[in-house]
C-alpha positions in Angstrom: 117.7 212.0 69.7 121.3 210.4 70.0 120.4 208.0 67.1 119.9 211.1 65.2 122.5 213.3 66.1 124.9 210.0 65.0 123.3 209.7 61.5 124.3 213.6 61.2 128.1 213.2 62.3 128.1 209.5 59.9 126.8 211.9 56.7 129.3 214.8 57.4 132.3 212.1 57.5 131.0 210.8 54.1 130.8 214.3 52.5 134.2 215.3 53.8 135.2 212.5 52.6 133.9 213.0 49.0 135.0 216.7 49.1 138.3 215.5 49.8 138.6 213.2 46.6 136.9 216.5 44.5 139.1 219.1 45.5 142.4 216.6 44.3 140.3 216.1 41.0 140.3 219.8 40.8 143.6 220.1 41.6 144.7 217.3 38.7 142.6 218.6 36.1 144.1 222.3 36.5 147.4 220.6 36.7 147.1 219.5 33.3 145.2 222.2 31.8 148.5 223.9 31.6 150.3 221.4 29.4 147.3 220.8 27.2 147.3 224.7 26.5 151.0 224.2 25.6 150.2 221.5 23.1 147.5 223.7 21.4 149.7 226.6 21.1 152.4 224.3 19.7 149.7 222.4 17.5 147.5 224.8 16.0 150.5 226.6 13.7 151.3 223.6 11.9 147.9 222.9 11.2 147.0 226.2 9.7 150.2 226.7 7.7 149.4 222.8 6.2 146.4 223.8 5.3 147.4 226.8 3.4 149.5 224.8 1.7 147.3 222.5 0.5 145.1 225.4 -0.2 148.0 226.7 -1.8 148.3 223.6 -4.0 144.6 223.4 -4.7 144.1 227.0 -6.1 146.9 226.4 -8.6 146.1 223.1 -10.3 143.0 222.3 -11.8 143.2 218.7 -10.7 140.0 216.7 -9.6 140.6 215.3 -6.2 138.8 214.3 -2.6 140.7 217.2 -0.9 138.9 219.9 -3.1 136.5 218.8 -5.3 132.8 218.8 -4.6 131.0 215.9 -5.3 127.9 216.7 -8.0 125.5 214.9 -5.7 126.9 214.0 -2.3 125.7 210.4 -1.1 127.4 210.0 2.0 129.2 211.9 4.3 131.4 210.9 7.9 131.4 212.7 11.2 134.2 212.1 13.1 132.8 212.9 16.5 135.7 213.3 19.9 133.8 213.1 23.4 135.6 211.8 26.6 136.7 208.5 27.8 136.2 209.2 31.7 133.1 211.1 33.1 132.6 213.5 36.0 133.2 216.5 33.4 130.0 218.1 33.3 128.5 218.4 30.4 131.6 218.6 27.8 130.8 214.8 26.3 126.9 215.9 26.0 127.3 218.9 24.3 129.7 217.7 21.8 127.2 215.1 21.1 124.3 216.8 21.0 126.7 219.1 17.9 126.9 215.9 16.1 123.5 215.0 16.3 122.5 218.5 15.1 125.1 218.1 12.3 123.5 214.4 11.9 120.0 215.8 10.9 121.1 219.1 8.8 123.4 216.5 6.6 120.0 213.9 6.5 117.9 217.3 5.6 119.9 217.0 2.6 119.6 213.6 1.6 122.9 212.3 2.5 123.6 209.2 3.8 125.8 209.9 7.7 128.7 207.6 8.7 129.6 208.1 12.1 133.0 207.9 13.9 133.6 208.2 17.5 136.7 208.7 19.4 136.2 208.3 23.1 133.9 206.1 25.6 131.1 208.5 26.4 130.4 208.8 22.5 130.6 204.7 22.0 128.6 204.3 25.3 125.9 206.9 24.0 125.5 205.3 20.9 125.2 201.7 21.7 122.9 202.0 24.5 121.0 203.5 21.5 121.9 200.8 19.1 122.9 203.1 16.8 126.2 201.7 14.1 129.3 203.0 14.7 131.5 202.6 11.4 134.7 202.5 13.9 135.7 203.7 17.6 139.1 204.5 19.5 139.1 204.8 23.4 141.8 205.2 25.9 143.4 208.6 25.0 141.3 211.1 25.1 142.7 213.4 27.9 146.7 212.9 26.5 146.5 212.0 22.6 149.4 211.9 20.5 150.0 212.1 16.9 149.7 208.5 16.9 146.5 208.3 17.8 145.7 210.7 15.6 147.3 209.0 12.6 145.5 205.9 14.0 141.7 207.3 13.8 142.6 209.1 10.4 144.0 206.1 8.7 139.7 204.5 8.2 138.9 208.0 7.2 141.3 208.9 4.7 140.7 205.5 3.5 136.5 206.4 3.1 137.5 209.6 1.3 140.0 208.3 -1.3 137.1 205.2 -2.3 133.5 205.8 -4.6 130.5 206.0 -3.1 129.6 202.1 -4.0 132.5 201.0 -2.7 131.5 202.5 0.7 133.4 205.4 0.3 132.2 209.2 1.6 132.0 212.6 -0.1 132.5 214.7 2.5 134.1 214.2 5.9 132.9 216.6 8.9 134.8 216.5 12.6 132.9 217.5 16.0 135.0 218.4 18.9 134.9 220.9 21.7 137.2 224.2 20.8 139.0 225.5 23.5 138.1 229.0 24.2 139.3 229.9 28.0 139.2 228.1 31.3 135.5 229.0 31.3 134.7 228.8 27.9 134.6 225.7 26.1 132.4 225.6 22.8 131.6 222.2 20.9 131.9 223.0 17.1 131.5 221.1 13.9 133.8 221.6 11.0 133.8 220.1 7.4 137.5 218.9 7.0 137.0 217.5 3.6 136.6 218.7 0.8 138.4 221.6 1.9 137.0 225.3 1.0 139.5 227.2 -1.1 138.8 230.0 1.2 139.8 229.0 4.2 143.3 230.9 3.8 142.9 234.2 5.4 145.2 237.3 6.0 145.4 240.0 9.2 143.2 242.1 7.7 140.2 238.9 7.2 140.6 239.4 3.5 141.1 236.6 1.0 145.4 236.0 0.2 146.4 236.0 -2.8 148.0 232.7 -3.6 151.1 232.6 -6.2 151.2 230.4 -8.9 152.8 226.9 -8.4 154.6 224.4 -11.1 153.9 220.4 -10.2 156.5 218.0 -9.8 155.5 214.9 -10.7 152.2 216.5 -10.7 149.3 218.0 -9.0 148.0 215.0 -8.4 150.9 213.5 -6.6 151.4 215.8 -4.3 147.7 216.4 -3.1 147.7 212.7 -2.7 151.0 213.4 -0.6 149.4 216.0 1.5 145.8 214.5 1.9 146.7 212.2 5.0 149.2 214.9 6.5 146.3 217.4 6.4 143.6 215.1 7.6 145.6 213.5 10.6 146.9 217.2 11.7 143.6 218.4 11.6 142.7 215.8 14.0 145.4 215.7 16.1 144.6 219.8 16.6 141.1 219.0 17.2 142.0 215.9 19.6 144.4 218.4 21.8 141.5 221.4 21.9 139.4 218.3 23.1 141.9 217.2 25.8 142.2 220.9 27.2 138.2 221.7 27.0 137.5 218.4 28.9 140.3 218.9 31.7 139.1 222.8 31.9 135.3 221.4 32.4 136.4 218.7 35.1 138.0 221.4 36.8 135.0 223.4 36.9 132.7 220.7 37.7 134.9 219.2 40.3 135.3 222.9 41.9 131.9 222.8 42.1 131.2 219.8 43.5 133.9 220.6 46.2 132.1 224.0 46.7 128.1 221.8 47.6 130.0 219.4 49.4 131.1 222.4 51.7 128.0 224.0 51.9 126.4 221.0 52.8 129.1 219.9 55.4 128.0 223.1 56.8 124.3 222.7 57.0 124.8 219.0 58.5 126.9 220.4 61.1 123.8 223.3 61.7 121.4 220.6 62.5 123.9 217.9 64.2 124.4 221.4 66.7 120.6 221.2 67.0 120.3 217.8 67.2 123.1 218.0 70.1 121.7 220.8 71.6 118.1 219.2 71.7 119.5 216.2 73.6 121.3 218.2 76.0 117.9 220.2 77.0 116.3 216.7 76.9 118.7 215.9 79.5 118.4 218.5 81.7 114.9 218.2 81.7 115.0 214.2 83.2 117.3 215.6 85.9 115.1 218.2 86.8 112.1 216.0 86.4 114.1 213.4 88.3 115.4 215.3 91.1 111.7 217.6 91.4 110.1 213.9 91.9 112.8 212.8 94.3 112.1 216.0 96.3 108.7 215.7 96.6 108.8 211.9 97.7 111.2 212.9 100.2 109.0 215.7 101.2 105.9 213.1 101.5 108.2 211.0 103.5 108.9 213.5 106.0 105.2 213.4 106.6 
């Protein structure tokens, strides 16, 4: 019974011990939640004012280029998929993937050719145990990117866009990432960056703005080429910060969770090492009773 009651006290030090390391896990990831709302807030108007403007610049030139003109008979297309470096987030890195494998299929359903991109080490992790080909990777940034990151993972895919299909060049570039909702809500979404929808530009009221008419100089083509790496790197980098904040608010909630079973189950060890203790006291009580019943009665036989 001892050897018993010892395993109990040895697994209750090792869960304590574990719940200590969750709850600070918690505690880290809702420490940085905060910032990485503050970079989404600070993020998202730039992005949606540049895209308005190359809307802008789209609607009034007739000019044939990759950031608004549909390919007859799209070949190829890239998915630029973000998933997490680190684990012990739930399941934020296998949702997002299983987005871009939804994504992967619908694009095949229409006989299109899918490049694949992946930023973070769950993602490259998933796919080569798989053996599937990655056309490129990034890791080590995933929960603080900067625009520099972001310039670096657009730089391959700005370069696919621009070149023919031959040439291995895509028509259309798509980007998965996980939007950031609330501190419980965290949705993985797929978006079609390139090319861009000329209705993406919306006013309060959810109707379509009416663009004003724009004069080129040098030309059209000039400055959509000017705006095509600004638009796909801030799209990015908005998407990379949304990711960043949806995987620190999922640790959070996984590792409050974790700290929360850990406790219960501290709890229900300490239930049966009380039992176990309890049992091995009324063990012992018994052998002194036994003892000192059998010692009375040889005495008593003695006496005899």
């Amino acid at each position: 019974m001892g050897a018993q009651l010892r395993v109990y006290k040895r697994r209750i030090r090792s869960v304590t011990a574990t719940k200590k390391i969750t709850k600070a896990m918690e505690m880290i990831a809702a420490s940085r939640i905060v910032k990485a709302q503050r970079q989404v807030a600070a993020s998202t108007p730039y992005a949606t004012e540049l895209t308005r403007a190359v809307t802008a610049v789209a609607t009034g030139s007739t000019t044939k280029h990759p950031l608004t003109t549909e390919a007859d008979a799209p070949a190829r297309a890239a998915i630029l998929l973000i998933t997490s470096d680190r684990g012990l987030a739930g399941g934020y890195s296998a949702n997002a993937i299983k987005a871009a494998e939804r994504l992967t299929e619908r694009l095949r359903g229409e006989g299109k050719e899918v490049v694949t991109y992946v930023i973070g080490r769950k993602g490259v992790a998933y796919y080569g145990f798989r053996e599937r080909k990655i056309a490129d990777s990034w890791t080590g940034f995933t929960d603080s990117p900067t625009y520099a990151d972001a310039k670096r993972a657009a730089a391959p895919l700005i370069e696919a866009v621009t070149q023919e299909t031959a040439e291995g060049g895509v028509d259309e570039l798509h980007i998965v990432f996980t939007e950031f909702v609330s501190m419980m809500t965290q949705n993985p979404v797929d978006d079609r960056m390139l090319p861009l929808s000329l209705d993406t530009t919306k006013d309060e009221e959810g109707k379509g703005e009416i663009l004003p008419l724009f004069d080129f100089e040098p030309s059209a083509e000039d400055v959509l080429d000017a705006l095509l790496p600004r638009y796909v790197e801030s799209r990015i980098y908005n998407a990379l910060l949304q990711a960043a904040a949806s995987e620190h608010a999922a640790r959070r909630r996984a590792m409050k969770s974790a700290t929360d079973n850990a406790g219960d189950l501290i709890k229900s060890l300490s239930r049966l090492a009380n039992a176990a203790r309890q049992a091995e006291i009324t063990q012992e009580i018994s052998e002194i009773v036994g003892g000192a019943s059998a010692l009375a009665d040889a005495t008593a036989g003695s006496d005899k």
